[in-house]
C-alpha positions, 0 to 999 in steps of 0.5 A, a space after each residue: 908456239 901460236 895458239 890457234 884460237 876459233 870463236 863462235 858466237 851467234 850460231 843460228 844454223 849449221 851453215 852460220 858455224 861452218 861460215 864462221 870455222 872458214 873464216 877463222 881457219 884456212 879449210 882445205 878444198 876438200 872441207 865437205 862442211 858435214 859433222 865427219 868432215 868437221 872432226 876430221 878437220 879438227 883433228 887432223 888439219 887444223 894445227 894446235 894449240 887450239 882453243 874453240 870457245 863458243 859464246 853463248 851455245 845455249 841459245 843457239 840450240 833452239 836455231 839448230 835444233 836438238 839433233 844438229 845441236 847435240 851431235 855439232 857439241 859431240 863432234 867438238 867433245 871428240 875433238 878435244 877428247 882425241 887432241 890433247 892440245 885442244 881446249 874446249 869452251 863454252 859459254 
């Protein structure tokens, strides 16, 4: 079975992290790019095996700023905590 994996590096705000997700996915229409959306996405939509890897999320904390950062690594915890063929990495 193909592994989809998502790779995000760079992130300096939440539309760069959506932009990044639609290019490495095919999102459905209806993708409302919002935190509940992105979960609903991950754990529904998108087939698995997954691997997301976000390169360096550290540094893009400062650019998100800590409320969008916390609850954006939140959202892909859940993910990977609710699907147990999601691996999660950070770098």
């Amino acid at each position: 079975m193909p592994v989809n994996r998502i790779e995000f590096a760079n992130i300096r705000s939440l539309e760069d992290f959506y932009r990044q997700l639609a290019a490495q996915t095919a999102l459905p229409a209806h993708f409302g790019h919002n935190l509940d959306a992105l979960f609903d996405v991950l754990t529904t939509e998108i087939a698995g095996p997954m691997i997301i890897v976000w390169h360096h999320h550290d540094a893009s904390a400062p650019f998100l700023g800590h409320e969008h950062y916390t609850a954006l690594l939140s959202v892909l915890h859940d993910a990977a905590n609710r699907r147990p063929d999601i691996q999660l990495f950070l770098d």
